[in-house]
C-alpha positions in Angstrom: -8.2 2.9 21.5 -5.6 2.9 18.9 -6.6 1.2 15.3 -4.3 -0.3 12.8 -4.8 -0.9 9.2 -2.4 -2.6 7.0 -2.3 -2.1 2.9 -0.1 -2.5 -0.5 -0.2 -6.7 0.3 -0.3 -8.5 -3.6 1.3 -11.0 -5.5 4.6 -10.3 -6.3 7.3 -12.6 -8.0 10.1 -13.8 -6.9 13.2 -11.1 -6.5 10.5 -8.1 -6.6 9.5 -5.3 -4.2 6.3 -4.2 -2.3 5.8 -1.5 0.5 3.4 -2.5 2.6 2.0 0.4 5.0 0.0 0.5 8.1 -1.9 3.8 9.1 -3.2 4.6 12.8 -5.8 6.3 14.1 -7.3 7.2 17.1 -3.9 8.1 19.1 -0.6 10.2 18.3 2.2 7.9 16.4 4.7 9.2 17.9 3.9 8.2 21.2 4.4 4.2 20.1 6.5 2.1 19.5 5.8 -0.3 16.1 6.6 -3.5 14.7 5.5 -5.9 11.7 4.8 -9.7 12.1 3.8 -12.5 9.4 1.8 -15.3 9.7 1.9 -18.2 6.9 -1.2 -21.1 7.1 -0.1 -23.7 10.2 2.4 -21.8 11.6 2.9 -19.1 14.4 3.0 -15.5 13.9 6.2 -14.1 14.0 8.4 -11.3 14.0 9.8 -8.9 11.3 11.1 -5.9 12.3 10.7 -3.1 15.1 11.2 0.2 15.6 11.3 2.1 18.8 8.8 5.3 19.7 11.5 7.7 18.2 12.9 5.8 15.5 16.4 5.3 16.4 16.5 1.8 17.5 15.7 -0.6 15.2 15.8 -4.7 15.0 14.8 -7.1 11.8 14.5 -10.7 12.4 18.0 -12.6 10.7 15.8 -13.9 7.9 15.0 -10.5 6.4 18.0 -8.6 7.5 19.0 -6.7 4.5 16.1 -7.1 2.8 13.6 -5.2 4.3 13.3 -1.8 6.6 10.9 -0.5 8.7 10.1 3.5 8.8 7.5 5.5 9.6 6.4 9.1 9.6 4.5 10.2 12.5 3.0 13.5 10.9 1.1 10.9 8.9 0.4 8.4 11.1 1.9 6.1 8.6 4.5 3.3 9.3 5.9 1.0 6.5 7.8 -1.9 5.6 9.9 -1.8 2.3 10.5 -5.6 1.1 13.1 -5.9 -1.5 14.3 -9.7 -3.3 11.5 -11.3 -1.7 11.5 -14.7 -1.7 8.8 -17.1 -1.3 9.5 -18.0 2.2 8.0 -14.3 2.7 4.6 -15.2 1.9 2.4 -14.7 4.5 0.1 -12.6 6.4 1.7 -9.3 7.7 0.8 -7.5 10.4 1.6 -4.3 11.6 1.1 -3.5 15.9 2.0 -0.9 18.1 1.6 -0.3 21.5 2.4 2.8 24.4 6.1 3.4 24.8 8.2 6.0 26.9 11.4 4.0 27.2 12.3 4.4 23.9 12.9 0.8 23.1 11.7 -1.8 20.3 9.9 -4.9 21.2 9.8 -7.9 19.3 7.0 -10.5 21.2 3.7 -11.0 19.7 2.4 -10.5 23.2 4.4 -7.2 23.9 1.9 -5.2 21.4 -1.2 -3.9 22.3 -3.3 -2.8 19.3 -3.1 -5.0 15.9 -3.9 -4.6 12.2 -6.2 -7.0 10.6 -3.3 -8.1 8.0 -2.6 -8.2 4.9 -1.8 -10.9 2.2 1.9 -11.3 0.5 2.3 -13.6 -2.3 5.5 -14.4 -3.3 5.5 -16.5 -6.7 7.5 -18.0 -8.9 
């Protein structure tokens, strides 16, 4: 059993950075495909971006295209999202997930994922 934990979350104003990372343990990075999803209060999780098991495919939703990218470095378990002119639309809940992957594709349902991070908070201000 994989688990996911998600850091760097903060308040940030508008136009500003943050790298938000998510370390695993438990299971070999490599071997799993990744993704980060938001969640703002009364509305549905959705996606951010994906990246397949050996980092060569890649998808970000249209809202965040240019904005943000997705990496990770499997010698440290570590996968990361760097958000650039962040607006306050981008506030939210962010969650990092992974799950088992030998196709070498990227996935972007909520319900494709197998293991989850418990989130962590993005304030965008202004």
């Amino acid at each position: 059993q994989v688990q996911l934990a998600e850091s760097g979350g903060g308040v940030v104003q508008v136009g500003g950075s943050l790298r938000l990372s998510c370390a695993a343990s438990g299971r070999i990075l490599s071997t799993y495909a990744v993704g980060w999803f938001r969640q703002a209060p009364g509305k549905q999780r959705e996606f951010v971006a994906a990246l397949s098991r050996s980092g060569g495919s890649i998808y970000y939703e249209d809202s965040v295209k240019g904005r943000v990218t997705i990496s990770r470095d499997n010698a440290k378990n570590l996968v990361y999202l760097q958000m650039n002119s962040l607006k306050p639309e981008d506030t939210a809940v962010y969650y990092c997930a992974g799950r088992r992957d030998y196709s070498g594709r990227y996935f972007v349902g909520v319900s494709e994922y197998e293991y989850w991070g418990q989130g962590t908070q993005v304030t965008v201000s202004s």
